[in-house]
N, C-alpha and C positions, 0 to 999 in steps of 0.2 A: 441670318443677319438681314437688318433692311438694308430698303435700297434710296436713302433717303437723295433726295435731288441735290442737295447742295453737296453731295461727292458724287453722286452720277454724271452731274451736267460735265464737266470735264471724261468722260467718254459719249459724246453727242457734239459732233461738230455739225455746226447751221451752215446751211450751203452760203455763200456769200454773195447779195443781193435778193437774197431772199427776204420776204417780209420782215421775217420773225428775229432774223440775223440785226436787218437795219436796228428793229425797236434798239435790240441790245445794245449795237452800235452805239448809237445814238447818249444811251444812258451812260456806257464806257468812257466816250471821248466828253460827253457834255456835261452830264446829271451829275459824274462821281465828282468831280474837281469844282461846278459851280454848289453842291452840298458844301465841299469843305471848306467853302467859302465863308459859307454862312454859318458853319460852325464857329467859325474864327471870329465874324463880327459881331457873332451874338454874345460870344464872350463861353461857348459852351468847351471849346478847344482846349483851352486854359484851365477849366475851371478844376481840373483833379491837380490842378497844385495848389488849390485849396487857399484859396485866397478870396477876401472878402470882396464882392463884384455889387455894384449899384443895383441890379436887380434885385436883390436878396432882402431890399428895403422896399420893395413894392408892396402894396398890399396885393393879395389874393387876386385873378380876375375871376377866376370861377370858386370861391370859398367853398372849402379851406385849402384848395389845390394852389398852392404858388408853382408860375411859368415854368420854376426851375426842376420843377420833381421831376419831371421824366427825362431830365439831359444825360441821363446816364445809359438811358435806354436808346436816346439817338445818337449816343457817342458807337452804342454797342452794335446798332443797324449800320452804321457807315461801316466802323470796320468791319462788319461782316461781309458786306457787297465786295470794299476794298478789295477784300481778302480773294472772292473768288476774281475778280478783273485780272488780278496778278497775275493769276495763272496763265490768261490767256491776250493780255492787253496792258504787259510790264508800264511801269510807268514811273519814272524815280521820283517826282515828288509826290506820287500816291504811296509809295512804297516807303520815303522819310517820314510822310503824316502817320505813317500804320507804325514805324517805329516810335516816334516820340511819342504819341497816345499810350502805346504799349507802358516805355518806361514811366509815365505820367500816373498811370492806374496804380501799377505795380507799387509807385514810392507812396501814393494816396493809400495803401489798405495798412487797415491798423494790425498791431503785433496778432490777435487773437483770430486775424481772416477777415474781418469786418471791410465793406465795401462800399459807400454807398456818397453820395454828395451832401444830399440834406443834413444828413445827421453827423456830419463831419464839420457841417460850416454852419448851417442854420441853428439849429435846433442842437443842443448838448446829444455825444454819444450817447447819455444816459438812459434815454429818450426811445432809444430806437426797435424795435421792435413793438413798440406801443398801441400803434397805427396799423397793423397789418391790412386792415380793409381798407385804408382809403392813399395811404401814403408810400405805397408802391413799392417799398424795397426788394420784396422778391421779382416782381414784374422787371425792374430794371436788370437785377441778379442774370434772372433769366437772356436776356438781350445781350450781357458784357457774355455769357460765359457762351451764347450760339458765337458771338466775335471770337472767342477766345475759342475753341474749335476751329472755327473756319483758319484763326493765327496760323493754330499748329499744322493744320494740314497742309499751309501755302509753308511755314518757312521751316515745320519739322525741328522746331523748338517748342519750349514748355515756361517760353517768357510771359506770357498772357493766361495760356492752361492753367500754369501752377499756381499763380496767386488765385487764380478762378477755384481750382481745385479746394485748397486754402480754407477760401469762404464756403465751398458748398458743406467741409468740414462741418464747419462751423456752425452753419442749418442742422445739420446731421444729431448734433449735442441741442440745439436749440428746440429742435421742433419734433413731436413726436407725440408716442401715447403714454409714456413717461409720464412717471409724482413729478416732477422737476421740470417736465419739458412742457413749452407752451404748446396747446392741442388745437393749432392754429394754421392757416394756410391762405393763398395768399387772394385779397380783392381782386386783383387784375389775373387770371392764369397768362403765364409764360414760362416758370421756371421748371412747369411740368416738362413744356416741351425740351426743354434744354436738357434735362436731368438723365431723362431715357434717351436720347442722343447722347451722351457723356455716358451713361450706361454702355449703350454701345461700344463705345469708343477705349472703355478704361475696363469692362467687364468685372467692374466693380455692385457688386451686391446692392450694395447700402443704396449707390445712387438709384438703383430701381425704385427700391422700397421708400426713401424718400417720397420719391415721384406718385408711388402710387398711395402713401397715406396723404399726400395732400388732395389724391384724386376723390378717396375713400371718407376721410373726415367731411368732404363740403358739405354744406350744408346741416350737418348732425345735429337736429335741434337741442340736443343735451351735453354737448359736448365738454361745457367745464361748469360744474355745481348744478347741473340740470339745465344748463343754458344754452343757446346756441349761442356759441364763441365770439362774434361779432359784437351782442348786444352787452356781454360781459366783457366786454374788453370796452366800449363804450362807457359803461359806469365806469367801471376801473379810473379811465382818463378823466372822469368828473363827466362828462361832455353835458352838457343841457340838453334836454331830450325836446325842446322846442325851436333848439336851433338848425334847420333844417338845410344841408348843404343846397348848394345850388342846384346840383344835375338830378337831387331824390326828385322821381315824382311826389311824393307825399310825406308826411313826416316820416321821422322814424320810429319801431327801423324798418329801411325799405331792400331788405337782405334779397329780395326778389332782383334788385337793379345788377347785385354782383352774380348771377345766375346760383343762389346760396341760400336760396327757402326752403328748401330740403332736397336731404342727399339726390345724387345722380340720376340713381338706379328710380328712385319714384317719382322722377319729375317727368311731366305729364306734357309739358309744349316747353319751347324757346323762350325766356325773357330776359328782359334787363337790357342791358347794355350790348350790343351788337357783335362786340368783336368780342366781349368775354367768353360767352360761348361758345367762338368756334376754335378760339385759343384750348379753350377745354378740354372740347369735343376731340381737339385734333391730339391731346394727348393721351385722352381717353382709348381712341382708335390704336394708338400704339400702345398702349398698353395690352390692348386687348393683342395683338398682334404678337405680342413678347410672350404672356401667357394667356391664351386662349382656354385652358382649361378650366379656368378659374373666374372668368369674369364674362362668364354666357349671359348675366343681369345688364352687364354694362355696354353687351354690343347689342342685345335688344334696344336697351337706351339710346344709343345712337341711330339706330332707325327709327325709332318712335319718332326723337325729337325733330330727324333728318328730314324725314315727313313730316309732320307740321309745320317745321317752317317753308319746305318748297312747295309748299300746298296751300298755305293759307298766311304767309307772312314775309315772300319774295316778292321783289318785282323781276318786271319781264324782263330788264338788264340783268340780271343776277343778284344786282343788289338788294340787302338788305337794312334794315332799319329805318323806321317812320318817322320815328320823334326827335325830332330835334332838339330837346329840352337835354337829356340823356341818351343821345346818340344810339337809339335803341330800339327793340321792338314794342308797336302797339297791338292791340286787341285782334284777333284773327280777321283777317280781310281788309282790316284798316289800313290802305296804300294809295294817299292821295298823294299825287304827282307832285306838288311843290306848294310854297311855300303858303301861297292864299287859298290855296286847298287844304288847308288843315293840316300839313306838316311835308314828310319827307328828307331821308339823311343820306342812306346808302355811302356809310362813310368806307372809304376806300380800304382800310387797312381790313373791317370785315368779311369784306368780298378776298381780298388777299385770303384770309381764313378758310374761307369755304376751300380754293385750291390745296390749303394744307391740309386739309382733314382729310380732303376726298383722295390725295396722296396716299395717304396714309391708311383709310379705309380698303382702298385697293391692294395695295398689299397683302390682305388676305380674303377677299371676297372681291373677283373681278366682275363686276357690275356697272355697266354701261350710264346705266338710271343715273348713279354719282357722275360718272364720268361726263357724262352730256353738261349736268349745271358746272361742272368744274370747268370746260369749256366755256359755256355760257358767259358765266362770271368775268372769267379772265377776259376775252375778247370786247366785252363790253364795259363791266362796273369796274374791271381794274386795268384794262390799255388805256380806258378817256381820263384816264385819272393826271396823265403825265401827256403833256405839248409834243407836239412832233418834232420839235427841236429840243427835246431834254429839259426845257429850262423852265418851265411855267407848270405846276400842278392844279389838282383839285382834291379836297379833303372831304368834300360833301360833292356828292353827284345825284342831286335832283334830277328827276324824268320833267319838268317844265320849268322853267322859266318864270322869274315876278320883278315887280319894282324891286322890293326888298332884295331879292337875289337873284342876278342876273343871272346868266352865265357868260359866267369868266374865268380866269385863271387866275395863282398867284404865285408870286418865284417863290417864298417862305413862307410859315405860320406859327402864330407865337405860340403855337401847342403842334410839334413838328413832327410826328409821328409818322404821317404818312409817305412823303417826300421817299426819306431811307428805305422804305419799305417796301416802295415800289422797284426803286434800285436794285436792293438787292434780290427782288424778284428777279426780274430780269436779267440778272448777272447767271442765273441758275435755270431760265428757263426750260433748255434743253432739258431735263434732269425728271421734265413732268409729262415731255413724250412719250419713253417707253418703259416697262417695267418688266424684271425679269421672275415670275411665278416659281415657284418651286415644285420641282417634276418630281411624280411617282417614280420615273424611271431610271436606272442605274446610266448615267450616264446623256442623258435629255436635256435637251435644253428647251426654257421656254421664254419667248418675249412677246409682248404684249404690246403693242402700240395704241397709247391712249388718244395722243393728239396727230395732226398731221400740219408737216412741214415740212419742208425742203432740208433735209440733215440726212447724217450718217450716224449709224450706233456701231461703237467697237466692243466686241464683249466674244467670250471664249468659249470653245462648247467642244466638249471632250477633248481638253488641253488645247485645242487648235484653235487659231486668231482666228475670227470671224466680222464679218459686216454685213449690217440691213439700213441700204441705201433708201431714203423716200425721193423722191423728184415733185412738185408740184404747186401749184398757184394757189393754195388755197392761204387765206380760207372765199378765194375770190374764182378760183375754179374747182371743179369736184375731181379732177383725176388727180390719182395719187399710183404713180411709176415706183415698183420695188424691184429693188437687187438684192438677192442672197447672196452673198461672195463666203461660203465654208465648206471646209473637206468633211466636216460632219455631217452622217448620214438621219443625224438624231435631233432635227431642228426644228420644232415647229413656232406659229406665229399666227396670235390671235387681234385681228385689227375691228376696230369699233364699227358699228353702223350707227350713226345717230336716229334715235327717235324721229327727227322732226324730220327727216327725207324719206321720200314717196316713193324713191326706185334708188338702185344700186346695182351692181354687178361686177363682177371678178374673173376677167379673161387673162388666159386659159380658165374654162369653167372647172370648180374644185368638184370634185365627188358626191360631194354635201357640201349643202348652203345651208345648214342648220346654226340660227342665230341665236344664241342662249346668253341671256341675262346682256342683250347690248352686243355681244361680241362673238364674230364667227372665226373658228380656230380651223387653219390650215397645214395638215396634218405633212410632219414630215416627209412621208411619200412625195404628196404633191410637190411639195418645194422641193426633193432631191430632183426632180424631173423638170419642173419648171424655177429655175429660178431668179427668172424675171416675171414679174407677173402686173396685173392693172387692176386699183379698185376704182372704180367710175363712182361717184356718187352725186345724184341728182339736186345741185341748191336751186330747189323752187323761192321764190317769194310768196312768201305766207303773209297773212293776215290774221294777226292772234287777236285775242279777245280777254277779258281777264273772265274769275271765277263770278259767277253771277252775285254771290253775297259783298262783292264789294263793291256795286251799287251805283258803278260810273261803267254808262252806253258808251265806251270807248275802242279804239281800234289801234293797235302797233303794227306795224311793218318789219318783216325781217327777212333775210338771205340769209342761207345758209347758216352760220354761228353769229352773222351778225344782226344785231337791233339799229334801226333806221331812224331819225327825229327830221322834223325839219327844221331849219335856222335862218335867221331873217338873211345872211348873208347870200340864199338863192333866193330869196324869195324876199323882195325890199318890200314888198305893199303893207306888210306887217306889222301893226303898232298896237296891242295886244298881247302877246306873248301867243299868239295861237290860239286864244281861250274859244273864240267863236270859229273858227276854223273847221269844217265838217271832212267825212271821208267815205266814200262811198266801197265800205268791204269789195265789192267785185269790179270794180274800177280798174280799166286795162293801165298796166303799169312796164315799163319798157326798162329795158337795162343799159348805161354808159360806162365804158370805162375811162377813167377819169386820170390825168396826172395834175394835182393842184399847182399852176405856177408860182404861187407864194411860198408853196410850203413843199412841193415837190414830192408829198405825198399822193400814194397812188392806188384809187380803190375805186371799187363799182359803186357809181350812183344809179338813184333810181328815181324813173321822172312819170306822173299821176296824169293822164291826160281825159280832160274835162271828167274827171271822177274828183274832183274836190269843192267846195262854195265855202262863201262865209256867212251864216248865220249871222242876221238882222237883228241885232241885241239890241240897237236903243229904239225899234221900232215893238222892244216886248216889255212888259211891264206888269209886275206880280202884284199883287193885290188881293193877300200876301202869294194868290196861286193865279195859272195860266193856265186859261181851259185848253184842253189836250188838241181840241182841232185849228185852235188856232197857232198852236205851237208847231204842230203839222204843215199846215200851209206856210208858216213860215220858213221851216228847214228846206221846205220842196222849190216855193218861188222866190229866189236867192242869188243870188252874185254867184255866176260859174267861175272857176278860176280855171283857165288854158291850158294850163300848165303847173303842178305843183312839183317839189324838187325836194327829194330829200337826202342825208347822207350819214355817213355810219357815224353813230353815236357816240363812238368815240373820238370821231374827229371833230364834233362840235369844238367850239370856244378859238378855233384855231388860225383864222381869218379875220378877226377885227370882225365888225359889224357893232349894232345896239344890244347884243346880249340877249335876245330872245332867241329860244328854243324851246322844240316840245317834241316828247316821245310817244305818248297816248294822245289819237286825237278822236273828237265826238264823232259818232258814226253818223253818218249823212243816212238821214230818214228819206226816202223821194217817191 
């Protein structure tokens, strides 16, 4: 059985005041109730009693996508958060909104299972399955039925399940390799994920098999009359093959944008659209998980692709995607920082992605390598994404700063995806600390500690309640304090070393410090004998550097898990975004710990002392090029700056200021 995080995190309690505890906090008391705020004025709360709403006469902003296609997906992300808060953080009018939506859906689905909003109000039922690549009905599917899940497990009813259930019916008759059924699957993946979760849950056959012919059919260039299914279902609809949606890079068709240029198993790198593939990916990985026997092509695939993009199409936040056109990947190595740099997106919901895949990968291959960027991501591309007070997001998280796009925040976006999504991350956090392996041995227990936090895990090990206590500062100090609290003598416990730290150690010293694939496993013995024990681990501040093929002499800053920017808010002199800003790699750099008075957020800064200058740009001038020695002397004889100030990346945006920021800065030549 897995062990997916949104029913783990209810055995992981966060120590309270704890970092990771506040985030949640935070998202509990602030984020959930002002969301439903906005559900309500947008008009999305209402909208499955199916009634004609002003927006619905808007034209298109991004053609042929109207504002309103995805409300069904963020009706389906709130309650799903909703759903885990209750558990832990009751709430009555969180708990009335989660009923009235419930009966709302339930009276909206049609006799045959049908669910969906557009094709209820906008556009004729008749309509509906027409659009599978562009007009999301499975994608939303997907989002009602993870809510509908999460319903049953908080209220142990089958008021949201069963009409869920209903519909998936309904796909089941629909979709398939069937004379009769459409050989079709869907543009956005989600409802993979939801399907093998429901699988789970119902140990229902079909819903696997489902799941894995839409994993199996993608991309199948021959898929109906010798066609790939997308461009045949585009004639079908008439569509002019010159009218080109907005987010295609290029005409069509641009089946590469839906990660859908051909099947799984022979695609060769990452493309398209950002979050589709790791929506995919992450179902793909459980599948592989459920049967392993069977689908050795498709966990090759996920390391192939796994690798290309952490290798040639990440930035140093974790985030993912360049192009802002189509929120998406560009060409290997192309990751310019922001917006006058030739693009930059890293939209948040992505980066959420990468945490689920690598969920989920782990589960049967415990592998550090995943585990580090899953790390990675979360602390950087997906904490900055949400204000220290809950109420202010980001949907794009640039590494700089421009006129065009400052940084800043916004409480809502009229394409709202990300908001919910982070919420209900955080609702579940706990649930991606630790994971429990499946033991050879009769009677063994095995857990895994991926991340480190100040929590407790309750879980059982040869009938008997058991607890593994962490204690610890991070990700702002390295020691991490454990308690074994069990009468089993069959406990072991494998805890991560990151990549990026230079020392470590584990007093009482284990037997073996043998570190394999990321993670050092401490062998029952040890812990019956000591079971309190200390992993120490070293957060140096590093100085990263990107791949040399993408072509910018730049320098990042980081501690520990986290990525460092500077923001005009310590640093006023700034009226630039940073762009001429230099950094001298070995530049003695000192450590603060910080409590913000605005914001009473509390994390290590870090301060550049005279390793930083500014680069004399209006004293250079191309013509169309600069001869290299005087571009030299120019970096070297320069405005020292005293003092440069930096702060974790994620707390950019968070103090007022004129909105510049930068995370890569020029390496100071001297």
């Amino acid at each position: 059985m897995a062990h997916y995080p949104q029913e783990t995190f209810l055995n992981v309690k966060l120590a309270p005041g704890s970092f990771l505890e506040k985030k949640r906090h935070t998202a509990s008391v602030a984020s959930l109730k002002q969301q439903l705020g906005f559900l309500k004025s947008t008009g999305r709360y209402e909208a499955f009693k199916l009634k004609w709403l002003p927006v619905y006469d808007e034209p298109p902003a991004i053609w042929p996508i109207g504002s309103w296609l995805f409300w069904d997906s963020d009706i389906g992300k709130w309650l799903e958060g909703a759903c885990y808060f209750l558990h832990t953080d009751y709430d009555a009018e969180v708990d009335a909104a989660v009923q009235e939506l419930t009966d709302m859906l339930s009276n909206a689905q049609h006799d045959d299972g049908y669910l969906n909003l557009h094709y209820s109000i906008v556009e004729p039922t008749s309509n509906r399955f027409t659009n599978i690549r562009d007009f999301c009905e499975l994608y939303n599917a997907g989002h009602l039925l993870e809510g509908a899940l999460a319903h049953e497990h908080y209220y142990k009813n089958d008021k949201l399940l069963g009409p869920m259930i209903r519909y998936v019916d309904l796909m089941i008759k629909t979709f398939g390799p069937g004379e009769d059924q459409l050989h079709a699957y869907p543009g956005h993946p989600e409802i993979e994920i939801a399907l093998l979760r429901l699988y789970e849950r119902t140990q229902d056959k079909r819903h696997f098999e489902l799941a894995k012919y839409f994993i199996t059919e993608r991309g199948n260039p021959k898929g109906v009359d010798g066609r790939h299914y997308y461009d045949w279902e585009a004639d079908k609809r008439g569509d002019d093959p010159n009218a080109r949606p907005y987010f295609y890079p290029e005409r069509t068709p641009s089946n590469w944008y839906y990660s859908a240029s051909v099947p799984l198993v022979e695609m060769q790198s990452v493309e398209g659209h950002s979050v589709r593939p790791m929506y995919l990916l992450t179902a793909v990985a459980d599948m592989v998980r459920m049967d392993p026997t069977s689908t050795s092509d498709f966990q090759k695939a996920i390391v192939r692709l796994w690798e290309d993009m952490v290798s040639t199409k990440m930035y140093v936040t974790g985030g993912i995607g360049a192009m802002p056109q189509y929120e998406g990947f560009g060409i290997p190595y192309f990751l310019p920082q922001g917006t006058d740099e030739g693009g930059s997106y890293a939209e948040t919901c992505a980066a959420i992605g990468i945490m689920m895949m690598v969920d989920r990968v782990l589960q049967y291959d415990l592998d550090g390598s995943f585990t580090d960027i899953m790390e990675l991501a979360f602390y950087n591309a997906v904490l900055t994404a949400i204000s220290t007070d809950g109420r202010k997001y980001t949907y794009i998280n640039q590494l700089a700063s421009s006129n065009a796009n400052p940084a800043d925040r916004s409480e809502w976006f009229r394409c709202c995806c990300c908001p919910p999504n982070i919420m209900r991350t955080l609702a579940i956090i706990g649930g991606y600390f630790y994971s429990q392996p499946a033991s050879t041995e009769v009677g063994a227990k095995h857990v895994a500690v991926h991340l480190y936090s100040s929590s407790t895990l309750e879980f059982t090990a040869s009938d008997h309640p058991s607890k593994l206590t962490q204690t610890t500062n991070w990700p702002w100090g390295g020691d991490i304090d454990f308690k074994l609290e069990t009468s089993s003598k069959a406990v072991s416990v494998s805890l991560r070393i990151p990549q990026w730290t230079s020392d470590w150690s584990i007093e009482p010293v284990p037997p073996l410090k043998e570190v394999t694939k990321g993670y050092i496993t401490l062998p029952a013995e040890y812990l019956a004998a000591n079971p309190t024990f200390t992993l120490k681990i070293k957060l140096d501040v590093r100085m990263l550097a990107s791949h040399p093929f993408v072509n910018t002499d730049i320098i990042a800053v980081a501690r520990g898990p986290i990525i460092y920017c500077v923001e005009d808010f310590d640093n006023p002199w700034v009226d630039d975004h940073f762009k001429s800003l230099q950094l001298d790699p070995d530049a003695r750099v000192t450590e603060r710990g910080v409590k913000d008075p605005s914001t009473a957020e509390e994390y290590v800064s870090l301060d550049v002392h005279r390793g930083a200058s500014l680069l004399p740009i209006k004293s250079l001038k191309a013509e169309p090029s600069i001869p290299w020695r005087t571009l030299t002397k120019a970096a070297a004889d320069t405005q020292l700056i005293e003092e440069l100030h930096l702060v974790p990346y994620y707390f950019r945006s968070n103090r007022g200021g004129k909105g510049m920021a930068r995370t890569g800065i020029r390496r100071w030549i001297r």
